[in-house]
MIDO-204966 format. One record per residue (C-alpha): residue in three letters; residue number from 0; x, y, z. Coordinates in steps of 0.001 Angstrom, whole numbers, plus 500000, padded with zeros to 6 digits. Each point is the difference from the previous one (the first is absolute). Example, Ala and Ser with C-alpha at 12.3 -4.5 7.8 and 13.67 -1.06 7.14 Angstrom:
2
<"ALA",0,<512300,495500,507800>>
<"SER",1,<501370,503440,499340>>
END
This chain:
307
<"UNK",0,<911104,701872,473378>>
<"UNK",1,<500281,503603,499670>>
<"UNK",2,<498109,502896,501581>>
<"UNK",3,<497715,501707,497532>>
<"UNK",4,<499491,503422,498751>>
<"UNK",5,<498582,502014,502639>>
<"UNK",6,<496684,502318,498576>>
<"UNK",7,<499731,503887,501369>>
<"UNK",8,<497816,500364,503052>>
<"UNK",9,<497018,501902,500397>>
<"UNK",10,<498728,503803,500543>>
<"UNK",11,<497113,501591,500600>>
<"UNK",12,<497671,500682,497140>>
<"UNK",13,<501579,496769,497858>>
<"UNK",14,<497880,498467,498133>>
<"UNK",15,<499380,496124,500789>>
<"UNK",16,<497982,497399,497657>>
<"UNK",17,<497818,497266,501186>>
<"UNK",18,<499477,497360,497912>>
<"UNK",19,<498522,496361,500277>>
<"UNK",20,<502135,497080,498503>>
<"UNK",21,<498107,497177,501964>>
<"UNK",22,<496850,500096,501524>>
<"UNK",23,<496755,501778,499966>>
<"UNK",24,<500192,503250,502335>>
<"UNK",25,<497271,501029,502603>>
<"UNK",26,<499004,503575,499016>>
<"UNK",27,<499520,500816,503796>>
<"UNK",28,<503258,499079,500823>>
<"UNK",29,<501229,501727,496955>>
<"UNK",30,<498996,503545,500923>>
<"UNK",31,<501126,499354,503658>>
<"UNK",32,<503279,499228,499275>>
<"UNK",33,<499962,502969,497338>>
<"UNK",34,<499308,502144,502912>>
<"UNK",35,<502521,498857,502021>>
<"UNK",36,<502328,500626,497313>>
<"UNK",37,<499297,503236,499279>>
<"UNK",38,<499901,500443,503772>>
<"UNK",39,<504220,499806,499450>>
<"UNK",40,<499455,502788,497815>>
<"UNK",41,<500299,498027,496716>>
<"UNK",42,<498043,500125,496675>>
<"UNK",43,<498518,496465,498879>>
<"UNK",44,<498364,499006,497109>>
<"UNK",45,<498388,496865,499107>>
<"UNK",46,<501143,498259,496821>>
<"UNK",47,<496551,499496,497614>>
<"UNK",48,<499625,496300,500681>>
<"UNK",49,<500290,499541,503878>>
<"UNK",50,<496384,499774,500511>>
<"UNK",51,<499242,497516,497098>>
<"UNK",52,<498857,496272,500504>>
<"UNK",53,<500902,497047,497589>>
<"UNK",54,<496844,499103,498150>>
<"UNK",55,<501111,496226,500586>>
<"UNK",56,<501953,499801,502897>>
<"UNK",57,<498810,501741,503329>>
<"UNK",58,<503652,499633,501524>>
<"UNK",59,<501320,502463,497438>>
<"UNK",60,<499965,503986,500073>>
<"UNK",61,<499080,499919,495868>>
<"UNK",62,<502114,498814,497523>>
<"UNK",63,<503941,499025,499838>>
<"UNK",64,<500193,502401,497192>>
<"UNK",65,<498442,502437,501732>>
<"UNK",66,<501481,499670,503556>>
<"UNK",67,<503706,499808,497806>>
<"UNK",68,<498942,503329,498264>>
<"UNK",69,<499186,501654,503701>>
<"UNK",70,<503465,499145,500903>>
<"UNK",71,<501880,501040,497153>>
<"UNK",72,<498237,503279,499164>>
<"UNK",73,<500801,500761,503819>>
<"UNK",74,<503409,498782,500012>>
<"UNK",75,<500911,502414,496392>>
<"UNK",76,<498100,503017,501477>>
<"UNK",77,<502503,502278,500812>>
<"UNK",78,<497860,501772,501968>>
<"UNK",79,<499846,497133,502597>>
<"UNK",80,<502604,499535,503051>>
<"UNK",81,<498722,496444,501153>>
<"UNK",82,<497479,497281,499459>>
<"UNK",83,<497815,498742,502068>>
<"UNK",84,<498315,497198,499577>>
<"UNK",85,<496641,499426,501509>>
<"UNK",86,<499455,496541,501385>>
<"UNK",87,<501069,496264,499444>>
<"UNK",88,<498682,497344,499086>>
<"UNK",89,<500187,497864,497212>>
<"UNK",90,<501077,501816,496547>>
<"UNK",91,<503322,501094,499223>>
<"UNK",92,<501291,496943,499399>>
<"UNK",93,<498268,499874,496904>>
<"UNK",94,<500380,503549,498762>>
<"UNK",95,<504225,500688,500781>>
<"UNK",96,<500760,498695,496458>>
<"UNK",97,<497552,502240,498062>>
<"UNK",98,<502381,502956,501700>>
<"UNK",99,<502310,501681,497441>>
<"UNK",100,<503075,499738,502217>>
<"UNK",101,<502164,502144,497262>>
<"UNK",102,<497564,502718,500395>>
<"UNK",103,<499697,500061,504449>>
<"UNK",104,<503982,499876,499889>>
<"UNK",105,<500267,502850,497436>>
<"UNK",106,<497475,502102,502085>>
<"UNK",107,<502322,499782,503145>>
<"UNK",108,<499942,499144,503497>>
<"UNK",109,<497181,500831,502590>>
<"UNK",110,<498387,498503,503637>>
<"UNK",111,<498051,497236,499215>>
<"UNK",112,<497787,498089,502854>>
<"UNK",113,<498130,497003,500591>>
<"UNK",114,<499951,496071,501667>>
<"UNK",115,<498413,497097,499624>>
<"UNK",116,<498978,499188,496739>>
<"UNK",117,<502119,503017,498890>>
<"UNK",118,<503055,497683,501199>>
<"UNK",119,<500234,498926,496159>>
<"UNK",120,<500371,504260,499042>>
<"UNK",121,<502580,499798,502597>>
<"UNK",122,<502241,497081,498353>>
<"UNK",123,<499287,501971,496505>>
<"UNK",124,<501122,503194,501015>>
<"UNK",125,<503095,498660,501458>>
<"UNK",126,<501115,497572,497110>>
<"UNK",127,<498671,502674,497122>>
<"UNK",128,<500543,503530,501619>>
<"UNK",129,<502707,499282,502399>>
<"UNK",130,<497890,502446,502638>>
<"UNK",131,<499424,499694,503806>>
<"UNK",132,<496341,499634,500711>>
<"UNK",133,<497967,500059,503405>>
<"UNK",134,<497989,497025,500850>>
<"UNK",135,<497503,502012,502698>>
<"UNK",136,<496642,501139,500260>>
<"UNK",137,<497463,500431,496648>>
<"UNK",138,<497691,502681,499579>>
<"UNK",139,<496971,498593,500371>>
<"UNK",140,<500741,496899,502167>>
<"UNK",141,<498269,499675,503511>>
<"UNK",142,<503379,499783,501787>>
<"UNK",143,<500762,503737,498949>>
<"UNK",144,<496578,501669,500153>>
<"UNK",145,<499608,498851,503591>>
<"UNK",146,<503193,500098,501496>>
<"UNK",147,<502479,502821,501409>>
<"UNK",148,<503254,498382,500036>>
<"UNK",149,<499569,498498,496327>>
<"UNK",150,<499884,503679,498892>>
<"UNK",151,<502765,501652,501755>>
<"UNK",152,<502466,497262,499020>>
<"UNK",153,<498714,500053,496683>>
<"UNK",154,<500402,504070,500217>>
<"UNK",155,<502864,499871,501540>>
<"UNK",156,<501967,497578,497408>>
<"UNK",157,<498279,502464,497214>>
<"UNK",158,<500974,503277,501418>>
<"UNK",159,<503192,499424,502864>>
<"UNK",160,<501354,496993,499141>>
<"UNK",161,<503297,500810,501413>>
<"UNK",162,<497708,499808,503538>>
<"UNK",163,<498711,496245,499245>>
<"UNK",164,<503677,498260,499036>>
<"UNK",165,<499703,498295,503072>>
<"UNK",166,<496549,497790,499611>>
<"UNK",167,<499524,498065,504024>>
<"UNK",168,<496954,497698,499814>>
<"UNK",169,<499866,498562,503380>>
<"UNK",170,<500348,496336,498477>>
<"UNK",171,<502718,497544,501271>>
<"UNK",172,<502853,497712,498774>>
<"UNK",173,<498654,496716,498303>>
<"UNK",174,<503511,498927,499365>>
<"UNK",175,<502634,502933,501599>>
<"UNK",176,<502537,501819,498093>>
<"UNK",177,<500677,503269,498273>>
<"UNK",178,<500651,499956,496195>>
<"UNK",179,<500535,502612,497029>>
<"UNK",180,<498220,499915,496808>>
<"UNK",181,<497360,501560,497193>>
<"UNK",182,<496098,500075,501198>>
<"UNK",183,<497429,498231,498048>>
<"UNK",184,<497332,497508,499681>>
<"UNK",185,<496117,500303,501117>>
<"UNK",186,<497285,498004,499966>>
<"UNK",187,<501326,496425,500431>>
<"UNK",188,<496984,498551,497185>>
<"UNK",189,<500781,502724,497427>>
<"UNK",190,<503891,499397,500553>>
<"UNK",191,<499233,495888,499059>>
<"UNK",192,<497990,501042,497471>>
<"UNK",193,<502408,502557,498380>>
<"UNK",194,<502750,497382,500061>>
<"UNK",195,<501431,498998,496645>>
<"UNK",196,<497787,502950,498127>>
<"UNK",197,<502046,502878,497662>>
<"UNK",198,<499776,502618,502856>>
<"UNK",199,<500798,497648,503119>>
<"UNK",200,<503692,499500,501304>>
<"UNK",201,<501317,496965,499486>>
<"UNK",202,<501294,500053,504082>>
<"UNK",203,<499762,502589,502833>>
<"UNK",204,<504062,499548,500281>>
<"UNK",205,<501617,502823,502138>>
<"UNK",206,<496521,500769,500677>>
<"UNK",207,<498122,500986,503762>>
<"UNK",208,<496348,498063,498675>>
<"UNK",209,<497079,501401,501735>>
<"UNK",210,<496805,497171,500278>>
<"UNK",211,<496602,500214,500960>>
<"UNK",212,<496428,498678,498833>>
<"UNK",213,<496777,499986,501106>>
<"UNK",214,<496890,497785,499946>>
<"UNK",215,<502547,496827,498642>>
<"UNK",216,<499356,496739,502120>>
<"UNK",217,<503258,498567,501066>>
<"UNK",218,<500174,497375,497743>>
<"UNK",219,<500022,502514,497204>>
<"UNK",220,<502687,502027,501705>>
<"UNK",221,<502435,496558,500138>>
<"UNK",222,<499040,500423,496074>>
<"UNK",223,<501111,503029,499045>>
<"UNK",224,<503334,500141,502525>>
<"UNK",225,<500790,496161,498242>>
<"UNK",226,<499790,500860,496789>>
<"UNK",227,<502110,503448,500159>>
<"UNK",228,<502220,497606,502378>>
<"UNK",229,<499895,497715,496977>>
<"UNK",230,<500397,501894,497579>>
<"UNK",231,<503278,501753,501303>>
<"UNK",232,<498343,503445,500821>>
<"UNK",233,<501347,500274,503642>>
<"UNK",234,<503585,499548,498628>>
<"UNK",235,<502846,501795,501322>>
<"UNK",236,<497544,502197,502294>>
<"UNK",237,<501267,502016,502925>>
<"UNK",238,<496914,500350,502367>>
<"UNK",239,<495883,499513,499812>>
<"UNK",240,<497702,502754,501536>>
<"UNK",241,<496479,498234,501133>>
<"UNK",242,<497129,502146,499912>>
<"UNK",243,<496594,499529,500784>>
<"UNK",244,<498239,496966,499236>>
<"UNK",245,<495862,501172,500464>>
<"UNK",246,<497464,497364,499636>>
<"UNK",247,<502218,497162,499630>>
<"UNK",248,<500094,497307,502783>>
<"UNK",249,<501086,500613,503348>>
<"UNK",250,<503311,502045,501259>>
<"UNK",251,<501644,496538,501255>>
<"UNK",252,<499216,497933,497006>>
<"UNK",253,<501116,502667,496972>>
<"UNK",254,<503254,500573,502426>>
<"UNK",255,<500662,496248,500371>>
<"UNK",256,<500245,499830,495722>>
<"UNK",257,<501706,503005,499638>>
<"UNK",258,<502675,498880,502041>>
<"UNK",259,<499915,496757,498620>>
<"UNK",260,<500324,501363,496296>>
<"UNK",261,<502369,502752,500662>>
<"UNK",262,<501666,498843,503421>>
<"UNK",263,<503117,498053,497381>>
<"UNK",264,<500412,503194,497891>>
<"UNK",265,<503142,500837,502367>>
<"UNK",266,<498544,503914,500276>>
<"UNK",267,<498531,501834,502714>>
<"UNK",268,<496291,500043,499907>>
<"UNK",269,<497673,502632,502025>>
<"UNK",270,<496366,499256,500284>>
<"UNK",271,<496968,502144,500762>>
<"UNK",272,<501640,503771,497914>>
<"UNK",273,<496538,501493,499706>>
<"UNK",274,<499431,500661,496445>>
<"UNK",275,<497825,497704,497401>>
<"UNK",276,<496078,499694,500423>>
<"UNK",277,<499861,501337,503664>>
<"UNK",278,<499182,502865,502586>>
<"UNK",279,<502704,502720,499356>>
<"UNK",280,<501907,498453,497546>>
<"UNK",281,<503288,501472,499789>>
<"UNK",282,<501431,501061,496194>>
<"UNK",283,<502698,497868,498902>>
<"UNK",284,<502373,501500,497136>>
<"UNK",285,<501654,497373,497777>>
<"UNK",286,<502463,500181,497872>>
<"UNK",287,<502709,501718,502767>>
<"UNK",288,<502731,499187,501659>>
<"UNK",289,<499482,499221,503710>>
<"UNK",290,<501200,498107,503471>>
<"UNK",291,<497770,498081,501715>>
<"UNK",292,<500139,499055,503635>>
<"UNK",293,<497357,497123,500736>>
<"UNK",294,<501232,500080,503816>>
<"UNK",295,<498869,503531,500220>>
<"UNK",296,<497153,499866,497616>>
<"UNK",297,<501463,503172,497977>>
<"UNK",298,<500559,500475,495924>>
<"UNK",299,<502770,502615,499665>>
<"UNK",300,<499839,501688,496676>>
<"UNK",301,<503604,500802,498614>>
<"UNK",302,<498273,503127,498340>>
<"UNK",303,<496657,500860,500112>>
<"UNK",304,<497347,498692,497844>>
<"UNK",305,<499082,503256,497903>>
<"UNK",306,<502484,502386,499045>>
END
């Protein structure tokens, strides 16, 4: 697995989209995290759609045609440095292939953020665009409104990224050992659920894979690490990054499986990173190059995430 092609960072007065390609997006939270944004001295807009509601299903921020159209209007805007999506949820999975991937490649590359349900944008934009992306902090999710470190890690990865190549999470070694690979991965559910689909990779080979979940019983995590297990995902991977694992069962029991599923890989594994659905959640790029030590907790990036 390669590294990726590295977008430009940020400067004051850029102009940054927000856009919704999952779930429906509190208005509240919306305009807070619009202030906080243009509290970094940045200029963002709202794509036409964010606010909308899917006359059928509650779960979805309007339409997949119309969510796909926020994206990709965003994306082609030359005017726009990065995208940002809003929230999670449940969503992009159906709406990636209505994206005209000719069209995002030909309009160049630029920041794009999100996690959780925007895991399956992450896989896309790897396998279609070649680009790094940041899984950290959305625009209008609670985690970022509400909490100081989120922000300046986010900020920092957006603005100085040559002052964030060194990410420490005050986690510890599930299985010890230092390794060398490519970042990726996400949300563990999305990453089953991508597998075998046009914009998934086939295997997370030469790859650092970075997990978390939240609100999955355990049973349901065994699931989704068996079938990627299964299904030859975890082949030929150099190390696993655990991040948070909010509202799933207890610390003991979701560490007991974890090291049960991904104890034989062979790799070193480091639990508890900080970033997924939790307090301060650190941004994670993926797509680069980078050493991890699981001994010492610490992701080293070979260069850093933005150029």
């Amino acid at each position: 697995m390669n590294a990726l092609t590295r977008p430009g960072r940020l400067a004051a007065g850029a102009r940054v989209a927000v856009v919704a390609p999952s779930g429906p997006v509190p208005e509240e939270r919306l305009q807070a995290g619009l202030d906080v944004l243009r509290g970094w001295d940045l200029d963002p807009v709202v794509a036409p759609h964010v606010l909308d509601r899917h006359g059928a299903f509650d779960y979805l921020a309007g339409s997949d045609a119309d969510r796909a159209a926020d994206l990709q209007s965003a994306w082609c805007d030359p005017s726009v440095a990065a995208v940002l999506c809003a929230r999670g949820g449940y969503g992009a999975h159906r709406m990636v292939d209505l994206l005209d991937w000719e069209a995002m490649r030909a309009a160049g590359p630029k920041v794009f953020v999100g996690f959780s349900d925007i895991t399956a944008l992450h896989e896309a934009f790897a396998t279609r665009l070649g680009l790094v992306t940041l899984h950290g902090p959305m625009a209008a999710g609670i985690d970022f409104v509400k909490n100081t470190r989120a922000q300046e890690h986010l900020r920092a990865t957006l603005f100085t990224p040559e002052t964030v190549r060194t990410i420490a999470s005050g986690g510890r070694a599930l299985v010890p050992g230092r390794a060398r690979g490519v970042t990726l991965g996400g949300c563990l559910s999305l990453l089953a659920a991508e597998c075998g689909t046009p914009h998934a990779r086939p295997c997370a080979d030469g790859g650092l894979v970075c997990l978390e979940d939240v609100g999955e019983e355990t049973y349901r995590l065994d699931r989704y690490l068996t079938q990627l297990l299964r299904a030859g995902w975890f082949d030929g991977v150099r190390g696993v990054l655990l991040g948070s694992w909010e509202r799933c069962a207890d610390d003991a029991e979701v560490r007991a499986l974890l090291a049960d599923r991904l104890g034989g890989l062979g790799v070193p594994v480091v639990e508890g990173f900080g970033f997924g659905h939790c307090e301060g959640a650190l941004t994670i790029p993926f797509g680069v190059a980078a050493r991890l030590d699981a001994d010492a907790a610490t992701l080293t990036l070979d260069e850093p995430a933005l150029r």
